[in-house]
C-alpha positions in Angstrom: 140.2 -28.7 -0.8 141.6 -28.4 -4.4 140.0 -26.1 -6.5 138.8 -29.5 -9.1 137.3 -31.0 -6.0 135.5 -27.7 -5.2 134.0 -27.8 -9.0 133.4 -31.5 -8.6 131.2 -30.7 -5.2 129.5 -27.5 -7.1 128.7 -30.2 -9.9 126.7 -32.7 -6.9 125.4 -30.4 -5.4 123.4 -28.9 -8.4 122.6 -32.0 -9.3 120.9 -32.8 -6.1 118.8 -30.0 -6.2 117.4 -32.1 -9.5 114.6 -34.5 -9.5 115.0 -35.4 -13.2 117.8 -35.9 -15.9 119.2 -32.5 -16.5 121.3 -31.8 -19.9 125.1 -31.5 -20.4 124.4 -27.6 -21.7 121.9 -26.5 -18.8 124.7 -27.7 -16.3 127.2 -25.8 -17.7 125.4 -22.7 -17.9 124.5 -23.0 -14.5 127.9 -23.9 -13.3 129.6 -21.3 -15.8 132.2 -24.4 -17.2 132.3 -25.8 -20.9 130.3 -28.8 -21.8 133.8 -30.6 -22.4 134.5 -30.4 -18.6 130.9 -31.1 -17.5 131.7 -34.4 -19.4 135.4 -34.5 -18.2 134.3 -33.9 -14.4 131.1 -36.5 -14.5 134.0 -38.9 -15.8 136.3 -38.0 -12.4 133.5 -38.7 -10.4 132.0 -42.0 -11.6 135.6 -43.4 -11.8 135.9 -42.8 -8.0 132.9 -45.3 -7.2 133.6 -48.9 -7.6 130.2 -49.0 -9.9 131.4 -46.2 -11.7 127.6 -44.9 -11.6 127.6 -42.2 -9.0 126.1 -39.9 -11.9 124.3 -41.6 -14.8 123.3 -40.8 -18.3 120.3 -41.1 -20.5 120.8 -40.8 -24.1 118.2 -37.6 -25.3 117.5 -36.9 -21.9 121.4 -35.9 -19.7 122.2 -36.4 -16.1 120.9 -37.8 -12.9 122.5 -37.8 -9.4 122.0 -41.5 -8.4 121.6 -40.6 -4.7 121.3 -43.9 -3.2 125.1 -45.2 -4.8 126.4 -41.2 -3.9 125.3 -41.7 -0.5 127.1 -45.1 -0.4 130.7 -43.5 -1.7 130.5 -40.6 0.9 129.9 -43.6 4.1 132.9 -45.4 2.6 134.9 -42.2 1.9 134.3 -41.1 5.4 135.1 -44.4 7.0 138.4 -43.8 5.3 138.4 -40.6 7.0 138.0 -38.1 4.6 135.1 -35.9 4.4 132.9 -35.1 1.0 129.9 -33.6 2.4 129.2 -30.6 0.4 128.2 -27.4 2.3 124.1 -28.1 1.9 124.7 -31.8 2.7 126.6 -30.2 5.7 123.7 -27.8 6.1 120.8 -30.0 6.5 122.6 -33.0 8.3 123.1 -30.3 11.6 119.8 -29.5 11.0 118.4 -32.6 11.0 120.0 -33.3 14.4 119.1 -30.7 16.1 115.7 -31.0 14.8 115.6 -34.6 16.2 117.1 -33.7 19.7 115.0 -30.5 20.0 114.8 -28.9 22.5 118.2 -30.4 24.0 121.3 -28.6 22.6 124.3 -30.1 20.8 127.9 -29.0 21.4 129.7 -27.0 18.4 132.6 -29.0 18.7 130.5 -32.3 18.3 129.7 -30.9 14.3 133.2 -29.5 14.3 134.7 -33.4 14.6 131.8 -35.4 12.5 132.2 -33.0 9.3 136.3 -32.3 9.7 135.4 -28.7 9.9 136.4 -25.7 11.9 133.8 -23.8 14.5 134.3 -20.6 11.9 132.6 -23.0 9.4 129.7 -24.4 11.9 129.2 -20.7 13.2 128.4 -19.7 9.0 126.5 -22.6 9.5 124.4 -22.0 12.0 122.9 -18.2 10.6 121.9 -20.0 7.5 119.9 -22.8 9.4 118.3 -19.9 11.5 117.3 -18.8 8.2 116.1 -21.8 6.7 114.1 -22.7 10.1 112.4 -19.1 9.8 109.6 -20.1 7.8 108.4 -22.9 10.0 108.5 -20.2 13.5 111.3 -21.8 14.5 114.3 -20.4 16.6 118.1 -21.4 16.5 119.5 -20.7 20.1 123.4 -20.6 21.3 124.0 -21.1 24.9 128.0 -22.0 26.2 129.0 -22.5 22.4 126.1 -25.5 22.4 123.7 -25.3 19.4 119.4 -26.0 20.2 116.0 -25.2 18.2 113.3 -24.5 20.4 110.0 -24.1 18.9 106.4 -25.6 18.7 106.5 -29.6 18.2 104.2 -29.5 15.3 106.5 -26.9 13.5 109.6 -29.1 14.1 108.0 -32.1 13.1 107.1 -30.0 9.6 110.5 -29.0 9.6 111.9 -32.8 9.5 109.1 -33.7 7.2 110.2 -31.1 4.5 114.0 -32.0 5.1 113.1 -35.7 4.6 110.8 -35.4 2.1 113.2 -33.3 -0.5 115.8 -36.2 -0.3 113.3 -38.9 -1.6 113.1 -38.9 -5.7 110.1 -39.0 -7.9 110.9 -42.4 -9.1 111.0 -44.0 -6.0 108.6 -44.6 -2.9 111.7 -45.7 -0.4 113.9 -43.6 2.1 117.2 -44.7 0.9 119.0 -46.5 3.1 121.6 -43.9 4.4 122.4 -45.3 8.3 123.5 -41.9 9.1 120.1 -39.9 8.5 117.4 -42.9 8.6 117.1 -45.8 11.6 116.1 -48.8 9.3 114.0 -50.4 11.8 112.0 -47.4 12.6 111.6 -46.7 8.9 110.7 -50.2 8.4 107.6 -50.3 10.9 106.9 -47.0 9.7 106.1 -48.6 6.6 104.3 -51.5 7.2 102.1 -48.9 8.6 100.5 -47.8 5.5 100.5 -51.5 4.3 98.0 -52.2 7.8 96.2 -48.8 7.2 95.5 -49.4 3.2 94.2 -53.8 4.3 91.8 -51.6 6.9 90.5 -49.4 4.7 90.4 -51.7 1.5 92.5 -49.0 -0.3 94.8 -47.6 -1.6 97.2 -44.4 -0.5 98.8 -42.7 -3.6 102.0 -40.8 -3.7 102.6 -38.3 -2.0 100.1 -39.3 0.9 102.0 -42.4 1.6 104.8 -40.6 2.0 103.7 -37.5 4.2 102.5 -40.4 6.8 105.5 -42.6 6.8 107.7 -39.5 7.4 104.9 -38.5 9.7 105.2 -42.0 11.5 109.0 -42.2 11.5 109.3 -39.0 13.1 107.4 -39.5 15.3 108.9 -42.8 16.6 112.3 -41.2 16.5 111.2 -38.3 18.2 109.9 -40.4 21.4 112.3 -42.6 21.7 115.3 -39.5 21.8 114.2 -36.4 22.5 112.5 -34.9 25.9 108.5 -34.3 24.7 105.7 -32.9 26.7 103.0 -32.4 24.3 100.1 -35.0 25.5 96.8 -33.5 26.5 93.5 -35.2 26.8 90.2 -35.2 24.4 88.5 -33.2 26.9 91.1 -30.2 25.7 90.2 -30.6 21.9 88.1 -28.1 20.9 84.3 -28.7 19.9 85.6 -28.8 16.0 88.2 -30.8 16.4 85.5 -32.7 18.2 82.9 -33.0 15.5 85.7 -34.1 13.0 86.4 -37.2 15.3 82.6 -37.9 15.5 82.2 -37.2 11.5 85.2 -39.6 11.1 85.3 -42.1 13.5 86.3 -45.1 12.2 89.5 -43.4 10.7 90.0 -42.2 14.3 90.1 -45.2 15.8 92.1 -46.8 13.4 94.6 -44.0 14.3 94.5 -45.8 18.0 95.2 -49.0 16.3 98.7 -47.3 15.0 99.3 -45.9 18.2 99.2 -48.8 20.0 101.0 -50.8 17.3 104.0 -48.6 18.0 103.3 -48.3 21.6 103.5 -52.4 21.9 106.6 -52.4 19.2 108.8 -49.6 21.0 107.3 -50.8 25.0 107.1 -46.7 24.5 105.0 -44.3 26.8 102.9 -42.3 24.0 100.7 -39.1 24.7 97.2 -39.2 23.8 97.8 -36.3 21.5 99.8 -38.6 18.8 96.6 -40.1 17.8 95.1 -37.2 16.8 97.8 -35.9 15.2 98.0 -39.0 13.1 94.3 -38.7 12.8 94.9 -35.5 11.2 97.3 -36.7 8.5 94.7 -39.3 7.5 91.8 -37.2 7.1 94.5 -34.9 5.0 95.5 -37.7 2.9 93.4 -38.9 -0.4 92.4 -42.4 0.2 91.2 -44.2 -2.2 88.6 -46.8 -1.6 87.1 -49.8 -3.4 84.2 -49.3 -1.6 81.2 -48.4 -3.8 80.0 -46.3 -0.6 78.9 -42.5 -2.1 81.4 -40.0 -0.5 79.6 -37.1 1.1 81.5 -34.2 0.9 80.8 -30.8 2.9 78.7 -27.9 1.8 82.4 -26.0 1.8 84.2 -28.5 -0.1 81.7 -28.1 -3.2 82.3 -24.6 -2.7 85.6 -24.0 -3.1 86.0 -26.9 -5.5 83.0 -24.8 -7.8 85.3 -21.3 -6.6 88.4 -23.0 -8.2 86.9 -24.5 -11.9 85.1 -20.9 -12.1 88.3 -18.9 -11.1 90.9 -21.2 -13.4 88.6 -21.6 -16.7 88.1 -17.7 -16.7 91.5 -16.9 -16.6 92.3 -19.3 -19.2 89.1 -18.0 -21.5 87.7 -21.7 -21.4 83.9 -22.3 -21.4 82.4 -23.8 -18.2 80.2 -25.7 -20.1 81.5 -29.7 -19.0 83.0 -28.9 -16.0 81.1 -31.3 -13.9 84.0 -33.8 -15.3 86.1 -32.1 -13.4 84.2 -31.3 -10.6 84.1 -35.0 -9.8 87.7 -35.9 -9.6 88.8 -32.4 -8.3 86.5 -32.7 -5.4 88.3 -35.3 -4.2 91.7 -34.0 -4.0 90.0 -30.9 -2.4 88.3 -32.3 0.9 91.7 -33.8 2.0 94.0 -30.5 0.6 91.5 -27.9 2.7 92.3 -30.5 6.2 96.4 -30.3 5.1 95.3 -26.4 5.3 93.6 -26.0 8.6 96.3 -28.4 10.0 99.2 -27.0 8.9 100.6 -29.8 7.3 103.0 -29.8 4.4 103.1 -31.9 1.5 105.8 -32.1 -1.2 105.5 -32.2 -4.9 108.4 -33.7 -7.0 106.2 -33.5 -10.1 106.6 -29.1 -10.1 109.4 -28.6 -12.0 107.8 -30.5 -14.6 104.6 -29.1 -14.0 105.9 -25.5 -14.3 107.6 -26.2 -17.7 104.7 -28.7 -19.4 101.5 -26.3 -17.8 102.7 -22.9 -16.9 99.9 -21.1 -18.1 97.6 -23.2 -16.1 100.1 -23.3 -13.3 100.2 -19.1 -13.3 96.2 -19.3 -13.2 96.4 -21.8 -10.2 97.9 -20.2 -8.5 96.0 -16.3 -8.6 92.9 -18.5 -7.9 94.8 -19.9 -4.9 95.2 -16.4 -3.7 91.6 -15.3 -4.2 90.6 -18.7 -2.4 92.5 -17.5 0.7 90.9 -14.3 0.7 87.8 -15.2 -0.2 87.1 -18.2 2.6 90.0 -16.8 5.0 92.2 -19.9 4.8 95.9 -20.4 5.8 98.3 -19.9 2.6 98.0 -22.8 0.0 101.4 -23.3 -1.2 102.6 -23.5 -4.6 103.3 -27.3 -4.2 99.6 -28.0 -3.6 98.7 -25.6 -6.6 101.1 -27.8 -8.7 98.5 -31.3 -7.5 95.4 -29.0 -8.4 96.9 -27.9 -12.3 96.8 -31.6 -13.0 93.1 -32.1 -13.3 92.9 -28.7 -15.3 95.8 -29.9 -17.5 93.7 -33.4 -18.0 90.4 -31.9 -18.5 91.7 -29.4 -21.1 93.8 -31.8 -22.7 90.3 -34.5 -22.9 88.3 -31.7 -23.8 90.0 -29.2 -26.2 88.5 -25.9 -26.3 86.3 -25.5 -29.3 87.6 -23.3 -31.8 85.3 -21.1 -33.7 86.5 -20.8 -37.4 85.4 -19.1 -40.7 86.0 -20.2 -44.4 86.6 -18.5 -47.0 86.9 -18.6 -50.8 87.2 -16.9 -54.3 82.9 -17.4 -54.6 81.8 -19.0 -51.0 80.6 -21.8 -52.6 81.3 -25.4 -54.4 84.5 -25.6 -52.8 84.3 -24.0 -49.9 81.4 -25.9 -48.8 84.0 -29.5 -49.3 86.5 -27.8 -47.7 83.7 -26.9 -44.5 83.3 -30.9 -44.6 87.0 -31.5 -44.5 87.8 -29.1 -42.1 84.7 -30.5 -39.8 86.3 -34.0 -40.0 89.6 -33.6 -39.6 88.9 -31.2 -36.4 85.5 -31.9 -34.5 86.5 -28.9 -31.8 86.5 -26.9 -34.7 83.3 -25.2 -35.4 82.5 -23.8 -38.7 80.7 -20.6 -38.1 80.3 -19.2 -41.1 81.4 -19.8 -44.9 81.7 -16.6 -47.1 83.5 -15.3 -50.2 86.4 -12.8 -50.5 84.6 -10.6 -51.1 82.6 -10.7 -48.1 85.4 -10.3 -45.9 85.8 -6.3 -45.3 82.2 -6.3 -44.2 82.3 -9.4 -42.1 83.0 -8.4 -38.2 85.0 -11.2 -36.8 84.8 -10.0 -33.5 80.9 -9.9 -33.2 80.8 -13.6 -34.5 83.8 -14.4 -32.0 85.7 -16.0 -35.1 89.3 -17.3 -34.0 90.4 -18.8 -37.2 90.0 -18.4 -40.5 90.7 -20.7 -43.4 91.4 -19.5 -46.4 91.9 -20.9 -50.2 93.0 -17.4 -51.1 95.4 -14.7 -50.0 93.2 -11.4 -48.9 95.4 -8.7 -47.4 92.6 -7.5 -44.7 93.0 -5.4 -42.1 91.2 -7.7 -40.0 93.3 -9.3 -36.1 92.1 -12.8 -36.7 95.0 -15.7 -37.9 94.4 -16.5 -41.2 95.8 -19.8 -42.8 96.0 -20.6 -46.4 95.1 -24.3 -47.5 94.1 -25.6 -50.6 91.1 -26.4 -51.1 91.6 -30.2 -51.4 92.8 -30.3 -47.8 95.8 -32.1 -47.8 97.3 -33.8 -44.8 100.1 -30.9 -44.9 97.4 -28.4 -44.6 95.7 -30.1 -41.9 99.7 -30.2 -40.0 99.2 -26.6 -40.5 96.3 -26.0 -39.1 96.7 -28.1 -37.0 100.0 -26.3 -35.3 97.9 -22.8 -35.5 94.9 -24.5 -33.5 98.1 -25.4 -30.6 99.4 -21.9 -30.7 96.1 -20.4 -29.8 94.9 -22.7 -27.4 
């Protein structure tokens, strides 16, 4: 491969890695190249697609893999018998089938021939997937120069979830139709699944739930019908907890049998009894909602921790508590489903984090160290940063419908006359403001802003003081470019 094709490969592959439009400068910091040949290479490669839109543009905003028309150019390319799979596309293709045929093996030569590629390559190969597989207690094993993961069924199906899950893009709620990773017609039923489950439970299923149960659904299907499984057991195994969830939540439970035996009679498929609790589990993990006026009753535990995370998140940010029973009601929610994802182990993704991390990191950060005190506080298994990424969206919402109040002093030349119109201004233009005190220059070396919890002052005049709190100098008519200013002083201490 010529080095330009090896820089056009590095240019896809970042951009895979890229749920949203990324600019012309970012990629060419990251790739160490000029702007002039990002714009020269995205040119190359769009001209080798019939469309010409392999990557596209968005005026203001840069550059976007589209996956689904990439993923069409490399079948075609390779039907013409040359290979384009870049070395992660490589990566997580052999992992995905031995993933799928676990716990049979797969012979080296058979990834040597489908990605043109010598066994040096697949043997490189092979120590990185062990290292990517790590994290979900799963083992990579060579016997005879054939390839196999062996490992718990539940940890390969999170495996396959979290491979197929990072290929779908936030705009979309479709697997694209790439033949070689995804069998249409079990995708398909998969699918219509969550169309029969939402009719049953007269609801809806938001993103990412949908999506953790089709994948959920799909592997499952394509599991049974390839690989060699032995994981049914009876209800008489569950234990008494998993017991009392059933009986807490039967009618999801049963509906879980209804699946079951939709697939069963689709697939003419033997099915272990275990499958229905496992989907079972992903539906009590998922956030439903329902157009039912039914009260939900939640658990003494889920108010708990729900109370444990507003308390935890509003301290570090130095927010007042006072409210928070907005919150509390549409947190509560996402919590009761996000503590059953814990205890089961299951994964969920969240293409919203990047953004997340560059709109709310403060809130993110505090997230987050409240995640790890809820895990040591109520012993549960780690919550990941992708569920702390769901939970800093009802901070971000409630702190963004209910500024923090500001407290805020005024001050001029007498303390009076105009101050007191410039109070009434002030009080208008900024209801979270509160106008503490008004005094007179004078006044100010004597005047403990710290004891009075003052975090603004407004000022007609310009006092040199040796005093910590912002000061901002308006006149006292109040125009609209003094209330911009303010304004942009009340955002940087929020």
């Amino acid at each position: 491969m010529s080095a330009s094709e090896k820089r056009k490969q590095s240019l896809i592959t970042y951009l895979m890695k890229k749920k949203q439009y990324v600019a012309a400068h970012e990629i060419s910091k990251s790739l160490d190249i000029s702007n002039k040949t990002v714009y020269r290479m995205i040119n190359e490669i769009n001209d080798g697609s019939p469309q010409k839109n392999i990557i596209v543009s968005q005026y203001g905003k840069g550059y976007l893999l589209n996956y689904s028309e990439y993923i069409k150019h490399r079948i075609a390319s390779k039907a013409e018998g040359e290979s384009i799979y870049t070395p992660l596309e490589r990566r997580n293709a052999i992992t995905k089938t031995l993933l799928f045929k676990s716990p049979r093996s797969v012979s080296i030569m058979t990834f040597c021939e489908t990605f043109y590629v010598s066994e040096s390559v697949i043997n490189s190969d092979e120590k990185i997937i062990a290292d990517m597989l790590k994290p979900f207690h799963l083992e990579v094993v060579r016997v005879n120069r054939k390839i196999s993961v062996i490992g718990n069924e539940n940890d390969i199906r999170n495996a396959i979830a979290q491979l197929l899950l990072n290929e779908i893009p936030l705009e979309t709620n479709e697997f694209y139709a790439n033949e070689e990773a995804i069998n249409q017609e079990y995708m398909s039923f998969a699918m219509k699944q969550i169309d029969y489950i939402e009719q049953a439970q007269n609801s809806s299923i938001p993103y990412p739930y949908n999506l953790n149960i089709t994948s959920h659904l799909y592997i499952m299907i394509k599991r049974l019908m390839q690989g060699d499984i032995n994981i049914g057991y009876s209800i008489d195994q569950y234990s008494i907890n998993d017991q009392q969830l059933i009986k807490a939540n039967n009618e999801l439970y049963e509906l879980s049998q209804k699946i079951i035996d939709h697939i069963r009679f689709r697939f003419s498929i033997q099915i272990p009894n275990s499958e229905v609790f496992y989907l079972f589990q992903y539906l009590i993990s998922s956030r439903i909602d329902s157009n039912c006026v039914e009260e939900i009753r939640y658990s003494p535990l889920v108010f708990e921790v729900t109370h444990f995370y507003i308390s935890q998140v509003l301290q570090k940010l130095d927010v007042q508590t006072t409210g928070s029973e907005e919150i509390l009601k549409d947190m509560i929610k996402h919590i009761q489903p996000m503590l059953n994802r814990i205890n089961h182990h299951i994964q969920i993704k969240n293409h919203l984090l990047e953004e997340i991390e560059q709109e709310y990191g403060d809130i993110l950060a505090a997230v987050i160290d409240a995640s790890t005190e809820v895990e040591r506080t109520f012993d549960f298994n780690p919550i990941s940063k992708e569920e702390s990424g769901f939970i800093t969206l009802y901070f971000a919402k409630y702190l963004e419908t209910n500024p923090r109040r500001m407290n805020a002093l005024i001050m001029c030349t007498t303390g009076i006359g105009t101050s007191e119109l410039l109070r009434t201004k002030v009080t208008k233009a900024f209801p979270e403001v509160e106008i503490i005190d008004v005094i007179s220059t004078r006044m100010l070396e004597n005047y403990d802003t710290r004891d009075n919890n003052i975090d603004l002052i407004i000022t007609t005049v310009h006092v040199d003081s040796h005093s910590n709190t912002p000061q901002i100098l308006v006149s006292a008519l109040f125009t609209e470019n003094d209330q911009e200013r303010v304004r942009s002083v009340i955002r940087s201490l929020v």
